[in-house]
TORMAR-10948 format. One record per residue (C-alpha): residue in one letter; z, x, y. Coordinates in steps of 0.5 Angstrom, whole numbers, plus 2048, in hexadecimal, padded with zeros to 3 digits. Layout:
BEGIN
AZXY...
end
This chain:
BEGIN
X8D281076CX8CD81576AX8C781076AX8C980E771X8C9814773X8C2815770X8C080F774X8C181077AX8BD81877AX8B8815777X8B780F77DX8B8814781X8B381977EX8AE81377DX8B0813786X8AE81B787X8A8819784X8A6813788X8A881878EX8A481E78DX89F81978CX89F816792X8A081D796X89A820793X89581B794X89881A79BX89181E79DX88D81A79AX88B813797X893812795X89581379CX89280C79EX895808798X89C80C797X89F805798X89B801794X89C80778EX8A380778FX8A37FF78EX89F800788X8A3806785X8A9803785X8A67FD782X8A480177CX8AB80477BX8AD7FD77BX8A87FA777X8A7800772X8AE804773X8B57FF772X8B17F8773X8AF7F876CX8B67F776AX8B87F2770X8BA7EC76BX8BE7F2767X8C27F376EX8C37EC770X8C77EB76AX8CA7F276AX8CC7EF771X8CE7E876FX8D37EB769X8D77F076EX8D77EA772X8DB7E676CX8DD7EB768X8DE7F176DX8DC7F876CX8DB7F8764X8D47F9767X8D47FD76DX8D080376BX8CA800769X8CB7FB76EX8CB802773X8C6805770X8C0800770X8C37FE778X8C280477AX8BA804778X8B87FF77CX8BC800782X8B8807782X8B2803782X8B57FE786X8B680478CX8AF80678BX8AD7FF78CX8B17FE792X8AF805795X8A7803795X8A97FB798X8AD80079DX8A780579FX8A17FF79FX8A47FA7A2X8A27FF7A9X89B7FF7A6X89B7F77A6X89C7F67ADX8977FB7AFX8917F87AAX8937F27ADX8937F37B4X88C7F87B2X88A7F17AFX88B7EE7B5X8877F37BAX8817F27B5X8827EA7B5X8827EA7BDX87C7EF7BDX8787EB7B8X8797E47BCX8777EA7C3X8707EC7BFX86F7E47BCX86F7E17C2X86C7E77C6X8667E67C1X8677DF7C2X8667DF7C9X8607E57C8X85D7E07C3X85D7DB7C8X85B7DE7CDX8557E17CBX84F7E17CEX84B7DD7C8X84D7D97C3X8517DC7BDX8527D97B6X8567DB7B0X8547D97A9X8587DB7A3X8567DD79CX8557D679AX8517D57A1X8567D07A4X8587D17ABX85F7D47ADX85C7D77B4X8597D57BBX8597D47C2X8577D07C6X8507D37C8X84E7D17C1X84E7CB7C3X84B7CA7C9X8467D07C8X8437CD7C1X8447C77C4X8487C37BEX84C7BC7C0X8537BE7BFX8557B97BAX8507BD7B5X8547C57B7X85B7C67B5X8607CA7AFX85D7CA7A8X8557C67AAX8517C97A4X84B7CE7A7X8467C97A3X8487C47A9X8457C77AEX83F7CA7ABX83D7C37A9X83F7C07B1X83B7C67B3X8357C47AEX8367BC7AFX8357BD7B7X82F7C27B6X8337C97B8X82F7CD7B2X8277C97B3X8247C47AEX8267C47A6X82A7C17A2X8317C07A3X8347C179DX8307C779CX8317CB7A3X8397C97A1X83A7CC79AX8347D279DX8397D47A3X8407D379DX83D7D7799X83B7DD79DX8437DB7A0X8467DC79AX8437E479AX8447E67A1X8417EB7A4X8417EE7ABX83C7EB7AEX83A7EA7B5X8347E57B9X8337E17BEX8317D97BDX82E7D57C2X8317CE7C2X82C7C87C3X8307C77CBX82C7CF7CBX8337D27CCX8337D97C9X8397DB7C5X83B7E27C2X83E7E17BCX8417E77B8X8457E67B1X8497EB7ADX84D7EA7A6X8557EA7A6X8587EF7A1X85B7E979DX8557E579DX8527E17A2X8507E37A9X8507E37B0X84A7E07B5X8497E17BCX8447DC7C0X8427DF7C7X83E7DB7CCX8397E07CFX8347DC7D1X8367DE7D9X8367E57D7X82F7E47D3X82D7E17DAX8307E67DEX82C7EC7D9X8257E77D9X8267E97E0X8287F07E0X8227F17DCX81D7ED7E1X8217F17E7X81F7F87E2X8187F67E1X8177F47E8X81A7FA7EAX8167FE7E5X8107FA7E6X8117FB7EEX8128047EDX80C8037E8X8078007ECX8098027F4X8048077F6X80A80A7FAX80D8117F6X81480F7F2X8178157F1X81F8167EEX82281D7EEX82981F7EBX82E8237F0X82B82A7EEX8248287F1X8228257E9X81C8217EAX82081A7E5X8198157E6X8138167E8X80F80F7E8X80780E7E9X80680E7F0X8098157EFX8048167EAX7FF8147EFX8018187F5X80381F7F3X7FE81F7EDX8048217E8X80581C7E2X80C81A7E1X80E81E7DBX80B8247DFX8118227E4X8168217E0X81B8267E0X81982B7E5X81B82C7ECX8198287F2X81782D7F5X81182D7F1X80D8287F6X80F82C7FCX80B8327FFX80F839800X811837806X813832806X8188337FFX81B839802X81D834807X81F82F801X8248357FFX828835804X82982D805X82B82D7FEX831833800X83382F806X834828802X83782C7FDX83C82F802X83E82A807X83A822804X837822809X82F82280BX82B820810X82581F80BX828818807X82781280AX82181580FX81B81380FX81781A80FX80F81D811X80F82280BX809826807X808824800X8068297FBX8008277F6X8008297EEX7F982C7F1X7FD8307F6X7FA82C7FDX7FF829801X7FF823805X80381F809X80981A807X80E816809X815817806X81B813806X820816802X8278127FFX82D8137FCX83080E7F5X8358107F0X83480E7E9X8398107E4X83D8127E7X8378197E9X8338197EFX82D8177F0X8278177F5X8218137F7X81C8157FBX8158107FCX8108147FEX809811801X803815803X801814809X7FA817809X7F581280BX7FC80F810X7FB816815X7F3815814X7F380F815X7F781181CX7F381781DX7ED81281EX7F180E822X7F2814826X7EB816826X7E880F828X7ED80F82EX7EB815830X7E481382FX7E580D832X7E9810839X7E2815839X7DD80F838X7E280B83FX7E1811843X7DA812842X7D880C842X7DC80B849X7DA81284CX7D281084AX7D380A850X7DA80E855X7D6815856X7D081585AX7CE81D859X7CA81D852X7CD824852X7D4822853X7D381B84DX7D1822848X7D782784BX7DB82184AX7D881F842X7D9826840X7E0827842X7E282083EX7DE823838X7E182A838X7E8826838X7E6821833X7E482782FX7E882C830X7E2831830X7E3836836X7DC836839X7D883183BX7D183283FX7CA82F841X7C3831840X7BE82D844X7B782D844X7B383184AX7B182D84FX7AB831850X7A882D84AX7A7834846X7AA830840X7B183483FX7B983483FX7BC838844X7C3838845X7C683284AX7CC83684CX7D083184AX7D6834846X7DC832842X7E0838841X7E883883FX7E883F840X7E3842845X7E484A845X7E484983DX7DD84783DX7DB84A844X7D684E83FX7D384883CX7D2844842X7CE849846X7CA84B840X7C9844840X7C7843846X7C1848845X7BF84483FX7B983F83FX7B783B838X7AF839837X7AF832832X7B183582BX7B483C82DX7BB83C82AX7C0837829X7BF835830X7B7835830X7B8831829X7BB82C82BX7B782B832X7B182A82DX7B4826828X7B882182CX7BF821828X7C6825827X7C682B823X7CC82F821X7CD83681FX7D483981CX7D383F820X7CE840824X7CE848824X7CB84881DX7C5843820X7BF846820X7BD844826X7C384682AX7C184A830X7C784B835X7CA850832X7C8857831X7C985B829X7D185A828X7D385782EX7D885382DX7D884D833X7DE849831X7DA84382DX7D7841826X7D8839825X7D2836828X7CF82F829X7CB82C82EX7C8826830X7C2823834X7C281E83AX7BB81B839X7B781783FX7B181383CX7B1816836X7B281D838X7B7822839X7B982383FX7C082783EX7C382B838X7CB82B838X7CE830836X7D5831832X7D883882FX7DE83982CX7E184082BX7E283F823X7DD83E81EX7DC83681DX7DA832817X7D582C81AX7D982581CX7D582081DX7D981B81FX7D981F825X7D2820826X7D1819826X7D681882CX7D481D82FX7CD81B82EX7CF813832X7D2818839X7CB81B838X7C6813838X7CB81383EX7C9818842X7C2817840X7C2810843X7C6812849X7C0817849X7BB812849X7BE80D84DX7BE813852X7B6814852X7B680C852X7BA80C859X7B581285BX7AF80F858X7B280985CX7B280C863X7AB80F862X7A9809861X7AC805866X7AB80B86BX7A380A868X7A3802869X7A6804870X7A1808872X79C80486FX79E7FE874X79D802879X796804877X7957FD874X78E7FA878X78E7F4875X7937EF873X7917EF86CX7927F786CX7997F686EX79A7F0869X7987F5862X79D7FA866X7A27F5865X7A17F485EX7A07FA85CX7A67FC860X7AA7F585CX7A87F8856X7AA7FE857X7B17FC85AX7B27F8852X7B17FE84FX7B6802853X7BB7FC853X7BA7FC84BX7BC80384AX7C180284FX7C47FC84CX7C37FE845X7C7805845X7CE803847X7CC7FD841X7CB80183CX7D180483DX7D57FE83DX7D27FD836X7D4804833X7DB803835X7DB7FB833X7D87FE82CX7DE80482BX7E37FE82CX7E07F9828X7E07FE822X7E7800823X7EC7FE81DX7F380081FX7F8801824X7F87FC82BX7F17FB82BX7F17F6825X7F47F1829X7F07EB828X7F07E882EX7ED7EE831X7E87EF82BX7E77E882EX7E57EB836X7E27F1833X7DD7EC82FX7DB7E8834X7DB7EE83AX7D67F1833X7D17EB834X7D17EB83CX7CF7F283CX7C97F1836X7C77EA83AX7C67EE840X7C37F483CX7BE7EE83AX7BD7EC841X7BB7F3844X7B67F483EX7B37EF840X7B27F1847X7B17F8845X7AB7F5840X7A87F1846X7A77F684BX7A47FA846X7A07F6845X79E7F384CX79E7FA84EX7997FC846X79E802845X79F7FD83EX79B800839X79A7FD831X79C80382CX798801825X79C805820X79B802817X7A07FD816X7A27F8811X7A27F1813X7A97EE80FX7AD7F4813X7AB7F0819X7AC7E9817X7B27EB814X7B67EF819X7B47E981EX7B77E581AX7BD7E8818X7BE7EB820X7BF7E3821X7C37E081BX7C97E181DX7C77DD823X7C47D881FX7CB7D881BX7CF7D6821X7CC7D1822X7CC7CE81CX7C47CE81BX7BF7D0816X7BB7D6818X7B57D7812X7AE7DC812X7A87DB80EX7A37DF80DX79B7DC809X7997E0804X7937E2806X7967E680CX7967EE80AX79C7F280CX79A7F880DX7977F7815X7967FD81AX7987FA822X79E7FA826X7A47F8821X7A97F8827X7A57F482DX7A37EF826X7AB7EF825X7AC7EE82CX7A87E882CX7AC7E5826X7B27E6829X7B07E382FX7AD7DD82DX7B27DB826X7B87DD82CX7B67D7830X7B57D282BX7BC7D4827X7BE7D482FX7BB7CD830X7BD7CA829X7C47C6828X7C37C4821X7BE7C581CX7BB7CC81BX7B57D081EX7B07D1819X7AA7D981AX7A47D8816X79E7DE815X7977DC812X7917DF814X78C7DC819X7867E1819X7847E8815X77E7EB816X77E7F4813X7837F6814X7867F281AX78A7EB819X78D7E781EX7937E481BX7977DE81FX79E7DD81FX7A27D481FX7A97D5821X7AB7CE821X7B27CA823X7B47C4823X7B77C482BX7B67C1831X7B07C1831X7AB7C2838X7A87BD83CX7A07BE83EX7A27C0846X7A67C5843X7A17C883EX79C7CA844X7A17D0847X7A47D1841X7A27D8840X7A37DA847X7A77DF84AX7AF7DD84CX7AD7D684AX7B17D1844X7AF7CA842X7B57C8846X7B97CB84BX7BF7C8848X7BE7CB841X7BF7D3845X7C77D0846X7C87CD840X7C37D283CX7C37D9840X7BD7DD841X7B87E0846X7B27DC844X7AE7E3843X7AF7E383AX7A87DE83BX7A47E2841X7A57E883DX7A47E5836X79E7E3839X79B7EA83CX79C7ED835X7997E8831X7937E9836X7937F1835X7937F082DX78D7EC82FX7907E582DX7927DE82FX7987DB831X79A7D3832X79E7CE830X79F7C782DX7A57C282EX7A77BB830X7AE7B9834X7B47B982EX7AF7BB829X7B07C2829X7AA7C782AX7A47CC826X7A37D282AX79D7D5828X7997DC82AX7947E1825X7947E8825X78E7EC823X7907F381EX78D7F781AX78E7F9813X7917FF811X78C80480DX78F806806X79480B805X79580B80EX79D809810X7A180D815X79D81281AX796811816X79780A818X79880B81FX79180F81EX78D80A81BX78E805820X78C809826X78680A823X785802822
end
């Protein structure tokens, strides 16, 4: 009984034990296996406590079966044992059947999470945008998507779960995906390099020019994974991004206009070449500094509070304007520019552009539009006035008035010369004056004034024939009409002479009241109203000239007491009226070509239309036509009233010939002709004769045969026909291949007013007067003249001339002396 008692506190000991174990592990590793430790303790106690005698209790059981109770103590004590480890077995199945269930339905979660993830992946995989492909360490494939495929373009028999890796090299090899070469060899190349995988990542163009990315990485079991992208759009895409940058980095560069980018703190961020070129600053220079760098002071101040407004509201009347501004050079000159300035957004940071182009030579350009226009509005007005006003001292009132407006200059007036033949300028009393009681003291001590040719800038000017300019003419020595220190309210001075016959008739005189520097482009215009005023001058004594003679020829034909008397009256009174008619025609003309000459040279604006470039051309060659006409009038009565006179100077004889010929090529171009001149050798050059009536003659003679030539050419030839001394004679052949002239015709053919036919005056032109008058000049040198011709076999005219040769070293004046003296 005793041993049964023992038992059963042993069991209950071994019991404790296996709870105490299991209380004080709870909080650590045994908390989480407390059933599996129960399971396993009551195992060990019956295996290792009362199990190690099992059969002994088997058979102690059987005996108190058949014999009864002879056992029933050893029975009781080895039972006892392994009940106690069968109650620990029991109590662990107890508490780890909980334990079970939840490991299952955790398993469970973990198993459907795995089938979420493996087909969220599979989806992944095969929705790639490229082609994937998974070997495994035996470089079999277990993955791939369809991509794969289509992107490598592999028939669908070769892809599929377990194909070896050496499959597809050599299908790529075979078809020529990795160039020439042996097959083999490019195959075991690529397996070898497989089998050491390492992250790699290239593009492959294929032989169809597709471009493929394909980059690799090793799995960390072995084998690897390998993506194939077509990029061939996105290189295509950024080959054209790349053309479009080079383009647009070839257009800032090269553009001559300014580029210049700054952030919204006014910090220059690019500065391109044109930059460079228009504010002198190079590019790094620029960089990094502030916008105000390239602004004069005030126009920076304003640049502030633009950039505070912007700052504070967004809001700027300067972005998306065009704008006329002032730009500052690195040397510290300003100059015009044209701004348009724009807003981006690059990087999330605001940026600003402004393209800047220096519009310098585009305001001179204007500001000479303006003058011409201005010129050319001064030119209308003279030239119109010269024929409206009837008084010649209202014609210079009236031109003073347009210069002082064109100019600007305040004070205008007229020096004229005394009519009481003493040879000085004495005032006109003709004045121009913005302000008369400013310079009242100038205009009466200019009335008191006289001038003697030399004498001052007004006697200077009478005595050399040409304009002069003085920046201040109370500095000038010969300045008279103020005394010591008086100041009359004027500096600036010019003056300009209207000559008459060669010589000065009247001085205009214009005086500003500041200090000017000479502008002479203003000279020159001012000089044109002059030659204006000159010719209206001389059209004035040829219209007095013209009533004396008229009033003469009258008186003479009352007087006259024969028929022949009155007849040489008639003549003379004829040739006079020629005369007079010439000047009066010839005035309104050449201002008709002075207007014609400033609007053919005009390049810009309205006037560069081409069909009235057109009229203005054609209104040009009117108006020297009807000059050449009148010359020979002119010229004709002269001579038939022997006022015509030979002006013997030293020449060179190819000047002559040359100008003649180059006077008449553009003629002879038009019409389609060849115009040639030669001289014999034998003809010196260097002549003393009237270089202007032997080129008057030239121009008269090769004129008619291109005239009269349709095809072919005119041809001017020099030889020498005699010499004696220093005289020789000279005879000029101008040949053509023209009409030719019947012998009938060649008898009067160097008449007055007469053509060979009167039919050519319509088709041709011309007053028949170039031949009269070639004639009489001819005969003044002490020459021939004649003419060689057939009908439709063209016609020499021939003439000679008598010259003397220069004496060495005489050219210009000396020339002049010595041919007096022969």
């Amino acid at each position: 009984m005793t041993d049964i008692v023992l038992e059963t506190l042993r069991a209950l000991v071994l019991l404790g034990i296996v709870l105490f174990l299991c209380r004080v592990g709870r909080e650590r590793f045994w908390a989480t296996r407390k059933g599996w430790n129960l399971i396993i303790a009551g195992f060990g106690l019956l295996l290792f406590g009362s199990l190690i005698d099992i059969t002994d209790n088997f058979e102690a059981l059987n005996r108190f079966v058949v014999v009864g109770d002879t056992e029933v103590q050893a029975f009781l004590e080895k039972f006892v044992g392994f009940l106690g480890g069968f109650l620990v077995l029991a109590w662990g199945l107890v508490l780890w059947m909980p334990r079970t269930q939840r490991l299952a339905s955790e398993i469970e979660k973990r198993d459907a999470h795995l089938r979420e993830t493996s087909r969220v992946l599979t989806a992944t995989i095969e929705n790639f945008p490229g082609g994937i492909s998974v070997f495994d360490a035996d470089l079999k494939l277990v993955a791939f998507n369809r991509a794969f495929s289509e992107v490598l373009e592999f028939p669908p028999h070769l892809i599929r779960d377990g194909m070896r890796y050496e499959d597809v090299i050599r299908y790529n090899a075979e078809r020529g995906e990795y160039g020439e070469g042996d097959i083999d060899q490019l195959v075991q190349a690529r397996v070898d390099l497989a089998r050491r995988f390492e992250p790699h990542c290239f593009e492959r163009i294929r032989p169809t020019g597709e471009v493929i990315e394909i980059r690799g990485a090793p799995m960390p079991e072995g084998g690897f994974i390998t993506t194939y992208i077509d990029i061939t759009e996105r290189k295509r895409a950024a080959a054209e991004i790349e053309e479009r940058d080079a383009l647009l980095h070839g257009i800032v560069t090269t553009v001559g206009d300014a580029i210049i980018t700054t952030d919204e703190r006014a910090v220059i961020t690019s500065f391109n070449p044109g930059a460079e070129r228009i504010f002198g600053h190079r590019a790094a220079e620029a960089i990094g500094r502030n916008i105000k760098l390239l602004m004069p002071a005030e126009y920076a101040r304003e640049h502030n509070g633009h950039v505070a407004r912007y700052r504070g509201s967004g809001a700027s009347s300067v972005i998306g304007a065009r704008r006329d501004l002032l730009g500052l050079r690195k040397d510290g000159a300003t100059f015009p520019m044209d701004l348009v300035l724009d807003e981006m957004t690059i990087g999330g940071r605001r940026m600003f552009t402004g393209i800047i182009r220096d519009v310098t030579e585009q305001r001179q350009r204007e500001e000479a539009l303006r003058s011409k226009t201005a010129k050319l509005a001064l030119m209308e007005s003279v030239a119109s006035n010269a024929n409206r006003i009837t008084s010649i001292d209202a014609f210079i009132q009236s031109c003073l008035d347009d210069i002082c407006e064109y100019s600007g200059w305040p004070v205008g007036h007229a020096y004229r010369t005394a009519s009481d033949g003493a040879g000085v300028l004495r005032s006109s009393k003709i004045w121009h004056l913005d302000d008369p009681a400013r310079f009242e003291i100038f205009r009466r001590r200019t009335g008191q004034t006289s001038f003697k040719p030399g004498v001052g800038m007004i006697g200077q000017v009478m005595a050399s024939g040409e304009p002069a300019w003085v920046s201040d003419i109370t500095k000038h020595a010969g300045f008279s009409r103020t005394a010591k220190g008086e100041d009359v309210g004027i500096k600036g001075a010019f003056a300009v002479p209207a000559m008459v016959r060669n010589k000065c008739a009247l001085v205009l005189e214009f005086f500003s009241p500041d200090a000017v520097e000479p502008d002479h482009e203003l000279l020159a215009v001012i000089a044109n109203v002059a030659e204006q005023i000159g010719r209206r001058m001389e059209r004035e004594q040829a219209d007095q000239a013209l009533r004396t003679a008229k009033a003469q020829a009258e008186r003479a034909r009352r007087h006259a007491l024969s028929a022949a008397e009155e007849a040489r009256a008639a003549s003379q009174a004829k040739s006079d009226f020629l005369a007079n008619m010439s000047h009066e025609l010839r005035t309104p003309l050449n201002g008709i070509l002075g207007l014609t000459t400033l609007i053919e040279q005009e390049t810009l604006g309205p006037l560069g239309h081409e069909q009235y470039a057109g009229y203005i051309k054609i209104i040009g060659s009117s108006g020297r036509h009807l000059v050449t006409v009148i010359n020979d009038v002119l010229d004709y009565s002269k001579i038939e009233a022997g006022m015509l006179e030979l002006d013997p100077v030293a020449f060179e004889l190819s000047q002559v010939t040359d100008t003649a010929v180059e006077l008449l090529a553009s003629t002879a171009r038009e019409k389609a002709i060849d115009l040639t001149c030669s001289v014999a050798p034998e003809v010196p050059q260097n002549l003393i004769g009237d270089p202007v009536r032997l080129r008057q003659i030239l121009l008269n003679l090769t004129g008619n045969a291109i005239k009269f030539t349709d095809q072919g050419g005119v041809r001017v030839e020099v030889s020498r026909e005699a010499a004696s001394g220093d005289q020789i004679v000279l005879r000029f052949d101008i040949s053509d291949t023209g009409i030719g002239i019947d012998e009938h015709a060649r008898e009067t053919l160097f008449d007055k007013f007469t053509q060979a036919d009167p039919s050519t005056t319509r088709k041709h032109g011309g007053t028949g007067l170039g031949l009269a008058i070639s004639k009489q000049l001819v005969e003044l040198m002490d020459g021939e003249i004649g003419v060689d011709s057939e009908p439709g076999q063209g016609s020499t005219f021939w003439f000679t001339v008598k010259l003397a040769r220069q004496v060495a070293g005489a050219t210009g004046e000396h020339g002049r002396a010595e041919a007096a003296r022969h």
